[in-house]
Z-matrix of the N, CA and C atoms (Angstrom, degrees):
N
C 1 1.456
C 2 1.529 1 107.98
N 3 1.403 2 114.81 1 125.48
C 4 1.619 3 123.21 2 163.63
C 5 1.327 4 119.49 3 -41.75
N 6 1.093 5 152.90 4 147.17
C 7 1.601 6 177.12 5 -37.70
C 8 1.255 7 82.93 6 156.21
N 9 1.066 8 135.64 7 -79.54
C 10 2.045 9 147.95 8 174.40
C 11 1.564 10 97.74 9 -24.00
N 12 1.196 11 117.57 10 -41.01
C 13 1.756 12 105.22 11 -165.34
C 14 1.289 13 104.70 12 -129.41
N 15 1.633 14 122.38 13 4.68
C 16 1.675 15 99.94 14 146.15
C 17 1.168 16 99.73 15 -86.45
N 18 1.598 17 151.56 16 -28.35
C 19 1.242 18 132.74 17 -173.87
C 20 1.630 19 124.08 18 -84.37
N 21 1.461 20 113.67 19 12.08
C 22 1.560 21 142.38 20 169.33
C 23 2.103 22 89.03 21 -87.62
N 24 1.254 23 99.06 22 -68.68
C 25 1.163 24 96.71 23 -156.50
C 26 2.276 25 107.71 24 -67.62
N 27 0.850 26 81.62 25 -25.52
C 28 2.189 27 97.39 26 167.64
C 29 1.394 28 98.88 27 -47.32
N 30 1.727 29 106.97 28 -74.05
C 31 1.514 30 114.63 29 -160.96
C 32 1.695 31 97.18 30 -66.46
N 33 1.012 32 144.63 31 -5.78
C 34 1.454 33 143.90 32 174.10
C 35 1.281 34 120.34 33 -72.22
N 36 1.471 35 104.75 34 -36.51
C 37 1.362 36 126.47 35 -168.18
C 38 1.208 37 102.30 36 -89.53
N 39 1.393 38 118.28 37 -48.77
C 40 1.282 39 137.30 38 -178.03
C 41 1.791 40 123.30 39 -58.32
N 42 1.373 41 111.37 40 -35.45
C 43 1.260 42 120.50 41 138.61
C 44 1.234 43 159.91 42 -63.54
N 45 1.357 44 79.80 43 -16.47
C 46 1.952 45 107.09 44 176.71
C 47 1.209 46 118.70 45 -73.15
N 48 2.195 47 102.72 46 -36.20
C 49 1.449 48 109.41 47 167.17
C 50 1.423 49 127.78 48 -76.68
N 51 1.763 50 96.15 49 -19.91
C 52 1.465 51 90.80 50 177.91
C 53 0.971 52 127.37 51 -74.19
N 54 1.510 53 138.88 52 -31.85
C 55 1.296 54 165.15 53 -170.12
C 56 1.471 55 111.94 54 -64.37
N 57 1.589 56 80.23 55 -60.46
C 58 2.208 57 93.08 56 179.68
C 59 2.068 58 91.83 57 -63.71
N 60 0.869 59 102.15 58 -65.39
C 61 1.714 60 89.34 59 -173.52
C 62 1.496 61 140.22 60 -48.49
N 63 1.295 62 90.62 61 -35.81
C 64 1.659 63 117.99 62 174.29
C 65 2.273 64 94.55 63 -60.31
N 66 1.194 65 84.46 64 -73.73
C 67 1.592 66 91.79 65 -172.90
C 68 1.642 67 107.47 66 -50.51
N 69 1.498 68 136.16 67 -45.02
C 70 1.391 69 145.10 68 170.36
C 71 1.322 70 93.57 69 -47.15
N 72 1.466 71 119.67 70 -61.02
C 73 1.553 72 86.49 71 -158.91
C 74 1.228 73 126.15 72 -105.67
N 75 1.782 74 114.50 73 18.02
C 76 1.355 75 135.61 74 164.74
C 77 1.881 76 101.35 75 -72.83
N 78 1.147 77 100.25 76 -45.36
C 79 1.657 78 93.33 77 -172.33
C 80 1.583 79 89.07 78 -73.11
N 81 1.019 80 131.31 79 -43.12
C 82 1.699 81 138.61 80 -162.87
C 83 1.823 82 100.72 81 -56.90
N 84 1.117 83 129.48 82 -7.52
C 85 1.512 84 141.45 83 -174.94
C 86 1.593 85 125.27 84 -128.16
N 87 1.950 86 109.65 85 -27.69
C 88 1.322 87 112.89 86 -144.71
C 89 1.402 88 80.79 87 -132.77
N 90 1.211 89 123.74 88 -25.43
C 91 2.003 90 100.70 89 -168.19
C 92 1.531 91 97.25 90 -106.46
N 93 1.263 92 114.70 91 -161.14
C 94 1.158 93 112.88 92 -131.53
C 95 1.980 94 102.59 93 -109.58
N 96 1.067 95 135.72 94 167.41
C 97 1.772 96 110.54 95 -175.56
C 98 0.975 97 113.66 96 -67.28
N 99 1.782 98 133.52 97 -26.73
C 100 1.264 99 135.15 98 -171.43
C 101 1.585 100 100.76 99 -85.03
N 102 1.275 101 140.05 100 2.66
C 103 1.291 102 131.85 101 166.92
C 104 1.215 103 108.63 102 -95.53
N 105 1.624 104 126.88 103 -45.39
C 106 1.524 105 136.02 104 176.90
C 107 1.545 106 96.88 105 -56.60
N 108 1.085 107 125.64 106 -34.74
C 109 1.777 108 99.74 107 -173.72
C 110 1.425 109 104.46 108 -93.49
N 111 1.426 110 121.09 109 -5.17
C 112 1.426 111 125.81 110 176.34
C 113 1.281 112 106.66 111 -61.03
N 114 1.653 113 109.75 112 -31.87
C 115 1.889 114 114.53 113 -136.22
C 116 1.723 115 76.48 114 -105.58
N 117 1.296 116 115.57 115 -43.03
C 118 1.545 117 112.68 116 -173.85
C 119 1.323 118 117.82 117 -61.50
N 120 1.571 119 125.02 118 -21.95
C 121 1.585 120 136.63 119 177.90
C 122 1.732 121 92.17 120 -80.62
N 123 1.184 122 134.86 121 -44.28
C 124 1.519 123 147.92 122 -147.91
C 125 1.457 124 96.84 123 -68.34
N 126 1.621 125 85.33 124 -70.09
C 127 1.149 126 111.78 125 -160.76
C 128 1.648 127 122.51 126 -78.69
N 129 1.189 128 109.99 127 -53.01
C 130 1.236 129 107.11 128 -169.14
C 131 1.800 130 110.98 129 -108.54
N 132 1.770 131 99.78 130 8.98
C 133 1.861 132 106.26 131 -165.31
C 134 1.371 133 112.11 132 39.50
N 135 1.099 134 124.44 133 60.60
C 136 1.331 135 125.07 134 135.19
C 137 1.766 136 117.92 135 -116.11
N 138 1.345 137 107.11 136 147.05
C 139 1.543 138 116.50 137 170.13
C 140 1.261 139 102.53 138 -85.28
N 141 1.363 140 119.81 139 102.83
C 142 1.809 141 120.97 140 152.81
C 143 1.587 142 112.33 141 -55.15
N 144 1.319 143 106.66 142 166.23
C 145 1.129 144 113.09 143 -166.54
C 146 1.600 145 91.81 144 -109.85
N 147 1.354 146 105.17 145 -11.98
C 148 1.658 147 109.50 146 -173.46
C 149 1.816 148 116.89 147 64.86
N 150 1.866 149 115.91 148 20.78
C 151 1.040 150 125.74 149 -179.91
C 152 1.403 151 111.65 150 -62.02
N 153 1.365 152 135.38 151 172.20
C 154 1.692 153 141.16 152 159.78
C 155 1.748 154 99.04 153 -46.40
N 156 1.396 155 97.54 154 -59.79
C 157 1.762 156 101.53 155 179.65
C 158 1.264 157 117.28 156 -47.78
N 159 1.226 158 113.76 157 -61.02
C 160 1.470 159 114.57 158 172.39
C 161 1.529 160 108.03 159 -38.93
N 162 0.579 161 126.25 160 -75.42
C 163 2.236 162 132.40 161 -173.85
C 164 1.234 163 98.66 162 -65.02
N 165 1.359 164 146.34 163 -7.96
C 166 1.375 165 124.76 164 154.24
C 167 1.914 166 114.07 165 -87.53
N 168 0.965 167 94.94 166 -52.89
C 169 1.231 168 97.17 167 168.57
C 170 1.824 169 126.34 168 -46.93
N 171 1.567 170 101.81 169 -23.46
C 172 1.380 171 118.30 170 -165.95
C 173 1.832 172 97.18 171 -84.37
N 174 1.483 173 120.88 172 -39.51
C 175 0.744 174 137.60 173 -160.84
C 176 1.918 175 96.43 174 -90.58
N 177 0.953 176 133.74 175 -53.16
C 178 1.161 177 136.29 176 162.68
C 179 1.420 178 119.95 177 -37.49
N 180 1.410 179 118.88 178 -37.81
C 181 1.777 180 132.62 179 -155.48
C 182 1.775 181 77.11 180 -102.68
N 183 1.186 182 133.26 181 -43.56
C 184 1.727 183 134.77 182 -159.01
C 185 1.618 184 98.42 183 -70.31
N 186 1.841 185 125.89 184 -35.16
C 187 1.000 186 116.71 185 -179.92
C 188 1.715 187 115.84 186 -68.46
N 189 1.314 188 121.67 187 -37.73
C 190 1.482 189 126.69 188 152.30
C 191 1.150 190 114.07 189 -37.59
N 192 1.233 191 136.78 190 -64.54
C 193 1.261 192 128.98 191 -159.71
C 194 1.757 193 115.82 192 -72.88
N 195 1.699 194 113.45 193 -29.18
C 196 1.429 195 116.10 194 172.56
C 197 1.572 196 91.26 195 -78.15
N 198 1.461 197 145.61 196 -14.23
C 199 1.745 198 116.10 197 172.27
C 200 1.166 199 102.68 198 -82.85
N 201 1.504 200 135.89 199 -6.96
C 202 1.037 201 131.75 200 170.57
C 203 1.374 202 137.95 201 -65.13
N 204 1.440 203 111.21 202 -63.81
C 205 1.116 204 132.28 203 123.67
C 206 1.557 205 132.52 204 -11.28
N 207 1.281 206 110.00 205 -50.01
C 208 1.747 207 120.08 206 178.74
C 209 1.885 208 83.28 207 -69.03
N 210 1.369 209 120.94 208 -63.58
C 211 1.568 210 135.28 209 -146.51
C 212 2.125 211 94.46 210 -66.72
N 213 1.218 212 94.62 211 -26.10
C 214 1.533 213 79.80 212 -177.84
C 215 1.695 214 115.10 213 -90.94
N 216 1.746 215 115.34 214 -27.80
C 217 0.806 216 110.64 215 -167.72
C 218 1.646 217 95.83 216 -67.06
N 219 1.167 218 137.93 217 -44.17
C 220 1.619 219 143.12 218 -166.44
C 221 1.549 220 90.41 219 -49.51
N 222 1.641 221 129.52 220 -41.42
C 223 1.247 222 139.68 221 -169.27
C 224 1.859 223 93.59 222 -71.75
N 225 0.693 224 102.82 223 -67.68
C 226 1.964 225 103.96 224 -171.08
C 227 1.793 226 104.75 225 -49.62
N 228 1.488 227 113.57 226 -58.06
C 229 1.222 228 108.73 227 173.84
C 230 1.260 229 139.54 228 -54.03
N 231 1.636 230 111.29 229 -35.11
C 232 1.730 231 125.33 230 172.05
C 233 1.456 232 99.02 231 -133.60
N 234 1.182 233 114.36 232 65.91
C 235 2.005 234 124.47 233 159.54
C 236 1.738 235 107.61 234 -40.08
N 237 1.077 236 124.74 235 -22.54
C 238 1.489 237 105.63 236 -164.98
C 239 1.685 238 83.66 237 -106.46
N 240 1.264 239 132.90 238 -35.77
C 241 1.749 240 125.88 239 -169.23
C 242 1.287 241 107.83 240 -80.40
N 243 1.733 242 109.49 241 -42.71
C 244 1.948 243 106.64 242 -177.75
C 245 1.366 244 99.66 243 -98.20
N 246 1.026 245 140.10 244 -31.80
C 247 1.218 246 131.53 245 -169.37
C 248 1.611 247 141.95 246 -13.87
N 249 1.813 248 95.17 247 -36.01
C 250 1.518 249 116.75 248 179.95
C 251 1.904 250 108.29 249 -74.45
N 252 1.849 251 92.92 250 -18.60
C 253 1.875 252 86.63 251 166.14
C 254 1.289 253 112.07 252 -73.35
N 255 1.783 254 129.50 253 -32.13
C 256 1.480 255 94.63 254 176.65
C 257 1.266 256 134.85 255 -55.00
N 258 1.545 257 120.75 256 15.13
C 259 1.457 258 104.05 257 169.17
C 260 1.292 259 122.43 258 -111.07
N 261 1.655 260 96.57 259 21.59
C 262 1.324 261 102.02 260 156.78
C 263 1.399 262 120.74 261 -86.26
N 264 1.021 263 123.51 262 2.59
C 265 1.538 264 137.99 263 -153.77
C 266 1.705 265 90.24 264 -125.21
N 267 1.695 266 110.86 265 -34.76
C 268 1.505 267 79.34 266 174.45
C 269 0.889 268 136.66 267 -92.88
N 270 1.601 269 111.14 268 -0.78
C 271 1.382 270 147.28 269 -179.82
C 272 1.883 271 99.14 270 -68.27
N 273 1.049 272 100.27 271 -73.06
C 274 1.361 273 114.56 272 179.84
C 275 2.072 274 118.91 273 -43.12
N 276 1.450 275 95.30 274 -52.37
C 277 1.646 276 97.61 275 148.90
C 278 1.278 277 135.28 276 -58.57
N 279 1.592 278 103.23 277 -26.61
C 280 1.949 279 100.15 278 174.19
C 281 1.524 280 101.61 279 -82.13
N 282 1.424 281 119.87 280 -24.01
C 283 1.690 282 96.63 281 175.71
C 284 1.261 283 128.56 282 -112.61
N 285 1.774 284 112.35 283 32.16
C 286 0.731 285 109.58 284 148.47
C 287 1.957 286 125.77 285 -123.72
N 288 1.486 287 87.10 286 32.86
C 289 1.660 288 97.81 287 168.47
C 290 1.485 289 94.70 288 -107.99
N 291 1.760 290 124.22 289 -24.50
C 292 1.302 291 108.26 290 159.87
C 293 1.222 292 146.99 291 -61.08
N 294 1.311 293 93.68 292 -19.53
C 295 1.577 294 109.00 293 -178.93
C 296 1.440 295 112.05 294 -102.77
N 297 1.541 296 112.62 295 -15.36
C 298 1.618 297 102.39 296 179.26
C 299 1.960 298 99.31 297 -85.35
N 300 1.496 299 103.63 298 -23.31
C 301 1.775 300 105.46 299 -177.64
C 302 1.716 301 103.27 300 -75.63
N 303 1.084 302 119.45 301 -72.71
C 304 1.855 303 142.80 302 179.70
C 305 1.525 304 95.06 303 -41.06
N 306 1.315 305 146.67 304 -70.22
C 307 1.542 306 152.20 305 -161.56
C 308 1.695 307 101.42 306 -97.69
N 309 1.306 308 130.40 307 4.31
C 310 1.178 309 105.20 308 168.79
C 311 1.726 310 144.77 309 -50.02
N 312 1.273 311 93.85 310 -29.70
C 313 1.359 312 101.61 311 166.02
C 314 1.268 313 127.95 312 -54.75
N 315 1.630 314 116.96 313 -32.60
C 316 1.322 315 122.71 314 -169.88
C 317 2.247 316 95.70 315 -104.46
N 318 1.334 317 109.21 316 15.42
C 319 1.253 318 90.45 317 172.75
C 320 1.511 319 82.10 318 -103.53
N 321 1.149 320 131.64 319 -36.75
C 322 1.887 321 130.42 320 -156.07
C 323 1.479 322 90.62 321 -55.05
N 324 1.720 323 113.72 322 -62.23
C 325 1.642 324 121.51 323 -166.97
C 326 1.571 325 88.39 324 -38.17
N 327 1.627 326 109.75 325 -67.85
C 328 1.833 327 106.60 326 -152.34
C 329 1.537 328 107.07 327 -51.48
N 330 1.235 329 118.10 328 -54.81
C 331 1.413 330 109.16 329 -170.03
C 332 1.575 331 118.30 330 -136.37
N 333 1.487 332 98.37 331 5.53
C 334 1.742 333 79.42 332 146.00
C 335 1.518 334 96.93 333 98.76
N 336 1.426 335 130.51 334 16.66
C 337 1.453 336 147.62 335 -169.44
C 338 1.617 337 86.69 336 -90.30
N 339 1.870 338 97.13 337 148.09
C 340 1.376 339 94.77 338 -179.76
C 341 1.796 340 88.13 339 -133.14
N 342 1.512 341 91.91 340 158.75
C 343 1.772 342 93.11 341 -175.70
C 344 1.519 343 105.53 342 -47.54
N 345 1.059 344 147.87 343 -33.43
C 346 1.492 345 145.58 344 -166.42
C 347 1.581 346 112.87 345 -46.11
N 348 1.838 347 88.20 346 -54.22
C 349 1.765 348 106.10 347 -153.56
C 350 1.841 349 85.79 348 -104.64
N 351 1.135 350 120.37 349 3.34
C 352 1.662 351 128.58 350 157.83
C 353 1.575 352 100.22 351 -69.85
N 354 1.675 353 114.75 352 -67.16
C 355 1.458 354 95.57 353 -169.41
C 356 1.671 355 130.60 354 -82.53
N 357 1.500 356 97.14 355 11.49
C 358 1.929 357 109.00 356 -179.71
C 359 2.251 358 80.90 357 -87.15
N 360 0.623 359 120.34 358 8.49
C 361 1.869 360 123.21 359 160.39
C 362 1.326 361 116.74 360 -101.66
N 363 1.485 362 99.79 361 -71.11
C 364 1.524 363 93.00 362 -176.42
C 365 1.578 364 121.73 363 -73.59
N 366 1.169 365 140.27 364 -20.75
C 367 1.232 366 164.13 365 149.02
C 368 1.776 367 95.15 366 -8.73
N 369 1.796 368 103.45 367 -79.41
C 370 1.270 369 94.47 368 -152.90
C 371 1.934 370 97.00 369 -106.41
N 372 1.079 371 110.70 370 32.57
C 373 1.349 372 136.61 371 150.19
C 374 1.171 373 110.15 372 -61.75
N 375 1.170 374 101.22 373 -80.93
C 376 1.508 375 111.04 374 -163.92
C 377 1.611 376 105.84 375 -74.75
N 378 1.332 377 134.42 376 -6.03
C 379 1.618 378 127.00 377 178.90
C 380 1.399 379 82.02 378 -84.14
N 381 1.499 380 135.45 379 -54.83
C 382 1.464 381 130.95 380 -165.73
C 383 1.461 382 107.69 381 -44.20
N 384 1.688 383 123.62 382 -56.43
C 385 1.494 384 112.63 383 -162.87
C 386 1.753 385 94.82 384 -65.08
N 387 1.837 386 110.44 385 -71.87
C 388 1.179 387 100.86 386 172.23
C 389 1.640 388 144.43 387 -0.67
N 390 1.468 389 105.59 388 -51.86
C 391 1.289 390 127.06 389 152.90
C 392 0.978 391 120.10 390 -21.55
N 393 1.685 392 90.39 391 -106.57
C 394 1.578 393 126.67 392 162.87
C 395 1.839 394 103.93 393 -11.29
N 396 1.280 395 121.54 394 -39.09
C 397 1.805 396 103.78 395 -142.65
C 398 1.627 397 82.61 396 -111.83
N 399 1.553 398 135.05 397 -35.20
C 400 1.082 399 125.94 398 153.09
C 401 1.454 400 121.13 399 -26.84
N 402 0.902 401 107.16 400 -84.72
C 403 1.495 402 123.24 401 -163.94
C 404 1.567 403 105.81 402 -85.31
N 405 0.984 404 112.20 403 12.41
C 406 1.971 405 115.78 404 170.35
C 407 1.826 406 93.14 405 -55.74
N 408 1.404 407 112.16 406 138.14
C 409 1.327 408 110.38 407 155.16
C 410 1.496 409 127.81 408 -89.39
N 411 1.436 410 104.93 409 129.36
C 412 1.571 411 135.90 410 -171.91
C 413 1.308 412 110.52 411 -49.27
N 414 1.477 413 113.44 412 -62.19
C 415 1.344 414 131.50 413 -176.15
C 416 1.564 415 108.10 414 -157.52
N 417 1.673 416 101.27 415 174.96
C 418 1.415 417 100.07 416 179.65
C 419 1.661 418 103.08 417 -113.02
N 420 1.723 419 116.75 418 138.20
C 421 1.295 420 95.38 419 -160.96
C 422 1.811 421 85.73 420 -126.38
């Protein structure tokens, strides 16, 4: 594959995270608690308990995910100048397929996640970094 169309297919990928994150952690701050535990059953299969903790914590984890989001879009827009941040993103995806595989037990206790709707997460987690580190561009030629 040409340099031209792994770095088509980078910024694709590379947007995909920004978008999903940007939007996660805009609703994760701005909508309302009965939507955040909607998006957290949806999205991530867990049952919130809809506690104070839960929504601070939700709101804390949502500010990560919009620098994320901010950090990838700079990556999608200038692939050859930011580019070397997606491996912060793939970094950040390998530990958290470690921690959803290694700590699963203690996510099932918290909310009740079962390995099934564990690997519809880590699944396309890990094709994203994978991705991402494939098709990262090398240089600009």
């Amino acid at each position: 594959m040409d340099q031209k169309t792994s770095v088509k297919i980078f910024v694709i990928l590379a947007w995909i995270v920004s978008i999903y994150h940007l939007i996660l952690g805009l609703i994760g701050i701005f909508a309302p608690d009965s939507v955040i535990v909607s998006v957290a059953q949806s999205v991530f299969g867990v049952t919130a308990s809809g506690s104070a903790e839960f929504f601070v914590l939700a709101k804390f984890i949502s500010a990560y995910m919009i620098l994320m989001g901010i950090m990838m879009a700079f990556v999608a827009k200038k692939p050859y100048q930011f580019g070397v941040l997606a491996w912060a993103a793939v970094c950040f995806f390998a530990i958290r397929v470690f921690n959803r595989l290694a700590f699963f037990g203690l996510l099932n206790e918290a909310f009740g996640t079962t390995m099934a709707r564990n690997m519809l997460t880590v699944i396309p987690i890990t094709i994203l970094a994978i991705g991402l580190a494939i098709f990262m561009p090398r240089s600009k030629k």
